[in-house]
N, C-alpha and C positions, 0 to 999 in steps of 0.2 A: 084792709087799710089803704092799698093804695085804689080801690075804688073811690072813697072818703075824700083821700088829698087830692084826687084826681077832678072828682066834685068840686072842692076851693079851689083850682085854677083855673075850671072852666067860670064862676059865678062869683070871684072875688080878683077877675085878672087883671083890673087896674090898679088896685092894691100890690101886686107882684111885679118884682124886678126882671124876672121870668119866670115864662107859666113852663115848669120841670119843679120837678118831685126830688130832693137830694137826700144826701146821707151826713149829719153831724153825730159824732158822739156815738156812733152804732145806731142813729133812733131816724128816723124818715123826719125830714122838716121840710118846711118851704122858703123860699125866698120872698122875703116882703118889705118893702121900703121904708125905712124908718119914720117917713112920716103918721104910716097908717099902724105900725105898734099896736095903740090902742085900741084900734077898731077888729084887729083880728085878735090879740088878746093871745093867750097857753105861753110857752116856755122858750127863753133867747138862749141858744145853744150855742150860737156863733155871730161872728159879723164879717162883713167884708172890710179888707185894707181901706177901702175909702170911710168908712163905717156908714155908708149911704144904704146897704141892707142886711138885714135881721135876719140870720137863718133860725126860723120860730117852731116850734114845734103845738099847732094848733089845739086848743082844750078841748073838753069835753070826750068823745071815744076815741078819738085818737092817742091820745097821752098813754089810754087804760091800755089799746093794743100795741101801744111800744113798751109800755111796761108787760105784758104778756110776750110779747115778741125779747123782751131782754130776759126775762125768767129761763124760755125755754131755751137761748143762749146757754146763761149758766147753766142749768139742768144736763144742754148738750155738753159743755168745757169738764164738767164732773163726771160724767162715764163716759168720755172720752179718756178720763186720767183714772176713771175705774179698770178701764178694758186695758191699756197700759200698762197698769199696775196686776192684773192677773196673769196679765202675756210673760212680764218680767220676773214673775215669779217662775211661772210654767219653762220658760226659758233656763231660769236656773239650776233647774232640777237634770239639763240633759247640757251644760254647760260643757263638760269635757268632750263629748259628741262634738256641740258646735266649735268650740273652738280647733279641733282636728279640721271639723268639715269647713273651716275658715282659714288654715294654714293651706289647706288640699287646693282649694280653692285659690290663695294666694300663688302658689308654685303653678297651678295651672295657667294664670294670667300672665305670671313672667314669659313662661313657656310661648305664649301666644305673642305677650310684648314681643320680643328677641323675634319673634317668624315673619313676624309683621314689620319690624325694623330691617332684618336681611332682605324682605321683599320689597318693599321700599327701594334699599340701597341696592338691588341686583348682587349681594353678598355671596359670599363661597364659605362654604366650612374646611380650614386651612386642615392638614396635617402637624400635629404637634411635637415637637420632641425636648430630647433635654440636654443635646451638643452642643444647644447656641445657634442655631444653623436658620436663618432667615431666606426665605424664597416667596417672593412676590409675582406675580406676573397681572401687570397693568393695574396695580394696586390706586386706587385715590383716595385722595383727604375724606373722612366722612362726616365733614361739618363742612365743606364747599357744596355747591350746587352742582347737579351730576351734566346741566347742560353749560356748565363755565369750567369743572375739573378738567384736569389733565392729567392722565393714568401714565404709572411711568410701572419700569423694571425694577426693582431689588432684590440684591443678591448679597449676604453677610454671614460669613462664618465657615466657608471650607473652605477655599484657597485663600481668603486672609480673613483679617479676624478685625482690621481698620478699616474705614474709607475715611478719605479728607475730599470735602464737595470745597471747590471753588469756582468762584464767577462773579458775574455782576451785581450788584446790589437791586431789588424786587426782583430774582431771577428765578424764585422758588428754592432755595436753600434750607431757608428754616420752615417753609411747608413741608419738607422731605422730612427733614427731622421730625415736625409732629406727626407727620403722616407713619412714621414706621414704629415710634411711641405710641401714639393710639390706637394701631394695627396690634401692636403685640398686647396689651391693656385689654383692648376690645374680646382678641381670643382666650387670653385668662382668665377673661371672667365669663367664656361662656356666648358671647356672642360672634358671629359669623364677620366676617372682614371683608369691605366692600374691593375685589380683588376676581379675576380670574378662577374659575377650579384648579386642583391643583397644586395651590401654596402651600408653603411651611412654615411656620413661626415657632419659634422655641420656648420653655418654662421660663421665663428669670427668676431668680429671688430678690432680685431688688430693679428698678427702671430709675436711674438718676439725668435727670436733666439741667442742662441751665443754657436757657431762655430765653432772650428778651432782654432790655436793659434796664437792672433793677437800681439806676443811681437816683442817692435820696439827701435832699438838703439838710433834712432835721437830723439823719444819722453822717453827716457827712463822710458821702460815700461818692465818689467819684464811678465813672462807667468800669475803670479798670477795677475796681476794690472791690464793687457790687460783684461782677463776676468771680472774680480771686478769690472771695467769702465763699460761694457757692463752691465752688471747685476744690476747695480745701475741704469742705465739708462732704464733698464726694468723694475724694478720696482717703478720706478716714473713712470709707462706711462701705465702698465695692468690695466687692471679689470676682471669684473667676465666673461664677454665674451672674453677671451684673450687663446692663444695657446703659451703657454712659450716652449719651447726647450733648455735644457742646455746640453752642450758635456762637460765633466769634470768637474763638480758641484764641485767648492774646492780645484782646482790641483793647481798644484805649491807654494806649502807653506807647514809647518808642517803637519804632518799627523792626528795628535787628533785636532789640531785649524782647518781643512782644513775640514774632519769627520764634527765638532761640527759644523763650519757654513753652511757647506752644509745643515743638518737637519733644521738650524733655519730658511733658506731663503724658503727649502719646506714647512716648516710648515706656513708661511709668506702668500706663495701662497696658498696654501692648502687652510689656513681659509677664505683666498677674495674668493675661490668655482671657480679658474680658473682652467682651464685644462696645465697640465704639465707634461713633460716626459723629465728625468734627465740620465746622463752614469753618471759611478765612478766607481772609483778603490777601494774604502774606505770600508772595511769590516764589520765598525759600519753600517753601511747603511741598510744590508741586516737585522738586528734584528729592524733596525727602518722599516721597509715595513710591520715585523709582527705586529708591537705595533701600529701602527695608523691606523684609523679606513677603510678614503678612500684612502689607499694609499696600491700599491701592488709591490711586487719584479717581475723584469723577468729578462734575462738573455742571453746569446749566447752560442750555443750548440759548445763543443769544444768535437774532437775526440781522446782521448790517444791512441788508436792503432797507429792513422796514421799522429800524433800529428798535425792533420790540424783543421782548424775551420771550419764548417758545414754551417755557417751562418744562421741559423736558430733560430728565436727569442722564446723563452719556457715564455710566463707569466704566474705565479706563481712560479715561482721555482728562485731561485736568484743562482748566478752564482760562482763557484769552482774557485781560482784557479789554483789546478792543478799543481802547482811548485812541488809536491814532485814525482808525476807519472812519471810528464813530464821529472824529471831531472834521475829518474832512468831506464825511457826507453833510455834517453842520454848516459847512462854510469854511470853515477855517482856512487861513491861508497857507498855502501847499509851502512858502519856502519857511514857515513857521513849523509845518507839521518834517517835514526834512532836517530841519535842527536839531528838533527835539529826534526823530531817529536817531540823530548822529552822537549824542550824550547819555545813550543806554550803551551798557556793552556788549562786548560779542559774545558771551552765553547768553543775556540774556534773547538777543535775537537769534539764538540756533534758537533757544528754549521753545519760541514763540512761532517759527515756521517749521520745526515739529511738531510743535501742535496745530499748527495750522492743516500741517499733511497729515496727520492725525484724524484729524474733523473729514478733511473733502476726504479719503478712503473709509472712512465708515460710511458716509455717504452715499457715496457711489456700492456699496456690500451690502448699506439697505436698501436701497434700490433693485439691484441685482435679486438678493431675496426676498423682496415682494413680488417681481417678475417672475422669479421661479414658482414662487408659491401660488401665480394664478394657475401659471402654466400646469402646476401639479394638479388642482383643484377641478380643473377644467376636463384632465385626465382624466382623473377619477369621476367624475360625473361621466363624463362619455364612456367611461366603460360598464360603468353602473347601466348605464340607457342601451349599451349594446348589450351587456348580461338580460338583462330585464328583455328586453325585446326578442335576445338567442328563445330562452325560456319561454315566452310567448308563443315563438313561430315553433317550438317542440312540441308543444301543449297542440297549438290547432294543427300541426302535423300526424301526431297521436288519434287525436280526432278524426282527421279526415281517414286516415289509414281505417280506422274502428270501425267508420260509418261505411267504409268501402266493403272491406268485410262482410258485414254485418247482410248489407244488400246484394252480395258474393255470394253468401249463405242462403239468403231468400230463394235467391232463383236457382240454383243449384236444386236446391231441396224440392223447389216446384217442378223443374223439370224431370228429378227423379220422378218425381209423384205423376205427373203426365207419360214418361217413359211405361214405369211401371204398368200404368193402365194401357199401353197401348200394346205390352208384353201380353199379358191378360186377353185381350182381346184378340189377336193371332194366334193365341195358343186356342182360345174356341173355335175361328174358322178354319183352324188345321183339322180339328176334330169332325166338322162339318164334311161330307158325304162330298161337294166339290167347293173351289172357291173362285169368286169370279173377277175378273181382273179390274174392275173400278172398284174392289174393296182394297184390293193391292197399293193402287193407287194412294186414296185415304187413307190407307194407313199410311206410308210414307210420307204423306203431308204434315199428317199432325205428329209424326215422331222427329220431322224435321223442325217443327216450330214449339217442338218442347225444349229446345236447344237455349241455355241463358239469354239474354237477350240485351249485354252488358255489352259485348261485340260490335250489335246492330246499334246501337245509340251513338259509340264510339266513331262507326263508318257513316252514320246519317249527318255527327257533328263533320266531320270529315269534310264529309260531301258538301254541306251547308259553307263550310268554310271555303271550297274552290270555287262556289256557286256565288258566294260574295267576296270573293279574295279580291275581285278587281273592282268592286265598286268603291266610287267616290264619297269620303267622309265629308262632311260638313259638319260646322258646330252645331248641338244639340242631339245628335244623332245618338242613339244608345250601341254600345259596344260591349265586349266582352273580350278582358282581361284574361288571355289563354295563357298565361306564368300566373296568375294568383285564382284563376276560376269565380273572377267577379266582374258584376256587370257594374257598368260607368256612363259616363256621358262625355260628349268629345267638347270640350271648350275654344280652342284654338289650334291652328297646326301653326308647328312650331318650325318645321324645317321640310324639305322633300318628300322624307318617308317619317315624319315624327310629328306627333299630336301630345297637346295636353289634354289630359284626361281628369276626372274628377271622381273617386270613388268613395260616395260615402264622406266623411269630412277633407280626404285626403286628395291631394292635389299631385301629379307625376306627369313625365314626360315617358313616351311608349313608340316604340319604332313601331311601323304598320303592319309587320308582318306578324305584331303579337297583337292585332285587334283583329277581331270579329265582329262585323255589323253584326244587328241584333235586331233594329226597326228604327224607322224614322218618324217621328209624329207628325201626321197628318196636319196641314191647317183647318182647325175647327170652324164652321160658317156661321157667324152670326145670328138669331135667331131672336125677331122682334119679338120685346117678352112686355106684355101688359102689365104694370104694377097699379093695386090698389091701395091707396090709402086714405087713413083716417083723418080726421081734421087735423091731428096732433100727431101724425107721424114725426114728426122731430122729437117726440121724445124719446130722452135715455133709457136704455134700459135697466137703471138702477137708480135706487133714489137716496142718499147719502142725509140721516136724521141728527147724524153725531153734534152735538152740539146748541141741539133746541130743545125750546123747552115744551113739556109732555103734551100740552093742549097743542101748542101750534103744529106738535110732531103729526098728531094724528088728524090734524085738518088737511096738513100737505100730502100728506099718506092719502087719504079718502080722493083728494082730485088729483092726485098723483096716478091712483089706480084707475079713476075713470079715462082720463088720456090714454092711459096703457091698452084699457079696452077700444080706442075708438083706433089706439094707431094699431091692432092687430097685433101686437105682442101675446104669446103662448106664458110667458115665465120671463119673471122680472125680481131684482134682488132689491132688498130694502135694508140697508147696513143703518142698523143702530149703537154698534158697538157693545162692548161687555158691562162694564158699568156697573149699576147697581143691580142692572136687569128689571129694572121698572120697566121702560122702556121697549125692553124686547116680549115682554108680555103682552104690552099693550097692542104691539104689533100682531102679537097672533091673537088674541080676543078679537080685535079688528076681523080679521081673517075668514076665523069661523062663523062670525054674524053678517058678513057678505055675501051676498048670492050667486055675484060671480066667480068668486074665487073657491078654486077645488078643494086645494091644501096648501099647508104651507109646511117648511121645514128647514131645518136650521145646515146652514152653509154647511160642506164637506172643507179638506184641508186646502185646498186651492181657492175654494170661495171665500175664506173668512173666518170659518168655522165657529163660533156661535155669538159672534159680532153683525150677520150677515142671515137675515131670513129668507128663503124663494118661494116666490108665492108662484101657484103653478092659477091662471085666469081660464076662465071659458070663452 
């Protein structure tokens, strides 16, 4: 068919809108301009938005073979929906099976969800319990980004059972809150908490929160009533196993009535022994954290240099804040911000440079302990590196003892064995009729040089050493190392009687009395050396194919190889990569139909290994 329409746009292509072969309908047409309709004649399937052309579908065999071409369509649509409809049957009959191996399946994929989510988030699998007892260490948000979080501490439920967060407004407050609600959420249901190893989270039976400001014109609800609904409805619903969360304990409404009921609804919770962690602005708050028993202040660290929040949660320390600093790093006028000092009272400014002494002594305690904690770290690694190294020098101490032995034993056993025969042999010329005194001799020669000969090595280094004790080191000179029994090279001297030496990777300073020359290297002479080369001695010795295509590979190859013969190369690598391995075939077919070439073979693990062929040339 499409030879046919291919025919009509080669020999009717001024009749066509363009000479392409399309699809209308399922059916193959052509594009033909409405003027000429007529003259091409068969079936208008379509037209263009201009209606300037006719997508037509030409008569005669063409028609018959879209009509044959739409048959075997259907034909294909109908056992297509045959072979579906037996599958569906077949499937039915083992229905209970699949749907087991469909639930197995399900529980297996969550499994993988949650492993693939903690590895993601660098999660910990917390310790669970059922006290209430919350322990975080450097816990984060796990809906913030992990290169913008800021991992903080929390700690809820054995020395108090409250915390009240105060501080600035965006200082992370009601981050803290979600973060320690979707921390406890997250491990109830089984997933890992983006946190330190280590943690603890507790069961709840209920997680009550409120939120956010939910004031609503159509129910008219003001910021304080939206919260007040929520909070009433929390505390018809806790108990002692409950995790309350409140974001603005007491906003929107007077500031002493807003103060006074916030207190009474924590003390409310307090005494049912739930777990609760409250934000406020309310300044009374911070002396109620010190007066009750399990209830503690924390805070959000705010920076006055750079007037930003650090978002870093401090508990114990309740939070500043900060209007007078902040407004005189602003500008503000110094005998305006002095006024306004002079019209707070005297608690409130003890309040405020206790907490200020507060803050700079934690400061200076994290400080201190992170200094310690290099100082420990740094410890322990050096004594790890002197254990490691004690055990090392035991190990090749062991050794050299072994091998002394060993070569102890050698010549002992040889000298018996020489002794022996020399026994042997005076016991025959004793038996002998006379004996004559050059055998006397010889024999006390060789029963003298059957004696070890660990001695005489010992007195020859000896000797070597008085014979070179006084000569001059220079750098380069080879030396030996008479404290560790290794040979070196002299690099520089470094002082009167002191050299740096270099043995093997290691680099050390050596007073002279512990080197021994060893040899100086000769300066080598020169020695005119004729080279010959080919016309194409510059070429590489390897020919890099990755990339090209199969004919041109094999034409670069072919005068590739003949340079390689004219500059004298023995063996040359020809990386074609792994690929599909067309390629590297092509390579060695090449190969073997070549007359100069011996073999070839495919790269070892340094060369490439079978990205990389060596052709070995005559």
């Amino acid at each position: 068919m499409r030879d046919r329409l291919d025919n009509f746009t080669k020999t009717k292509t001024k009749m066509l809108s363009d000479v392409i072969v399309t699809i209308r309908n399922d059916r193959y047409v052509l594009p033909v301009k409405q003027e000429y309709r007529g003259a091409i004649g068969g079936i208008v399937h379509d037209q263009s938005a201009s209606g300037q052309t006719l997508f037509m579908e030409p008569p005669q065999s063409v028609v018959e073979l879209n009509n044959q071409l739409q048959a075997a369509r259907v034909d294909e649509k109908r056992e297509i929906e045959r072979i579906l409809k037996d599958l569906t049957i077949r499937i039915a009959e083992d229905e209970g099976y699949l749907r087991q191996n469909v639930e197995a399946l399900a529980h297996i994929d969550f499994i993988f969800a949650r492993a693939k989510l903690s590895h993601e988030m660098k999660a910990s699998r917390p310790t669970m319990n059922d006290q209430g007892i919350i322990k975080l260490k450097r816990a984060r948000h796990p809906l913030i980004p992990a290169d913008e979080v800021v991992a903080n501490d929390v700690e809820l439920g054995e020395d108090f059972t409250a915390i009240v967060i105060t501080g600035p407004n965006t200082g992370g407050k009601t981050v803290t809150l979600k973060m320690v609600g979707l921390c406890t959420l997250m491990a109830q249901s089984g997933l890992q908490v983006p946190a330190l190893d280590g943690g603890e989270l507790a069961v709840f039976s209920d997680v009550f929160a409120d939120i956010g400001d939910e004031q609503s014109i159509e129910q008219s609800l003001s910021t304080f009533s939206s919260h007040m609904t929520n909070i009433v409805d929390i505390l018809n619903n806790f108990d002692h196993k409950s995790l309350l969360l409140f974001d603005e304990l007491g906003a929107g409404t007077d500031p002493q009535e807003g103060a006074a009921l916030a207190m009474s609804i924590l003390d409310y919770v307090v005494e049912k022994r739930a777990r609760v962690i409250a934000t406020t602005h309310y300044p009374e708050l911070k002396a109620y954290g010190y007066n009750r028993k399990d209830v503690t202040n924390a805070s959000v660290e705010f920076d006055i240099q750079t007037l930003k929040p650090t978002y870093r949660l401090l508990i114990g320390v309740p939070g500043r804040s900060n209007a007078f600093e902040i407004s005189k790093r602003l500008g503000l006028n110094e005998q305006v911000i002095e006024e306004a000092r002079s019209l707070i009272s005297t608690d409130s400014k003890s309040v405020e440079n206790m907490i200020a002494s507060l803050e700079d002594s934690r400061r200076r305690a994290e400080t201190d302990y992170e200094n310690a904690h290099i100082i420990l770290e740094q410890a322990d690694q050096l004594k790890r590196d002197i254990e490691k190294k004690w055990q090392q020098f035991d190990r090749e101490r062991e050794a050299l003892y072994k091998k002394a032995e060993e070569k102890a034993e050698k010549a002992l056993v040889r000298a018996r064995e020489d002794a022996e025969t020399i026994v042997l042999e005076l016991r025959n010329m004793k038996t002998e009729a006379e004996l004559k005194e050059h055998e006397w001799i010889e024999a006390k020669k060789l029963l003298n040089e059957a004696r070890p000969d660990l001695t005489k090595k010992q007195e020859k280094q000896e000797q070597a050493f008085d014979a070179a004790k006084a000569k001059t080191l220079h750098p380069g000179d080879e030396v030996k190392l008479l404290t560790l029994d290794q040979k070196g090279s002299i690099i520089e001297q470094t002082g009167k009687n002191e050299f740096q030496v270099q043995i093997g990777i290691m680099k050390m300073k050596v007073k002279r009395k512990d080197l021994l020359f060893v040899r100086r290297e000769e300066p080598k002479m020169e020695k005119p050396l004729a080279t010959v080369r080919g016309s194409q001695y510059h070429v590489k010795p390897e020919l890099d194919l990755r990339g090209e295509r199969y004919e041109d590979a094999l034409q670069q190859l072919e005068k590739y190889v003949d340079d390689a013969l004219l500059a004298g190369y023995h063996n040359v690598s020809i990386i074609h990569g792994k690929g599909t391995g067309a390629l590297r075939k092509g390579v060695k077919d090449f190969a073997r139909k070549h007359s100069k070439i011996t073999s070839a073979r495919d790269g070892e693990m340094g060369e490439g290994g079978l990205g990389v062929t060596v052709l070995a040339l005559k």
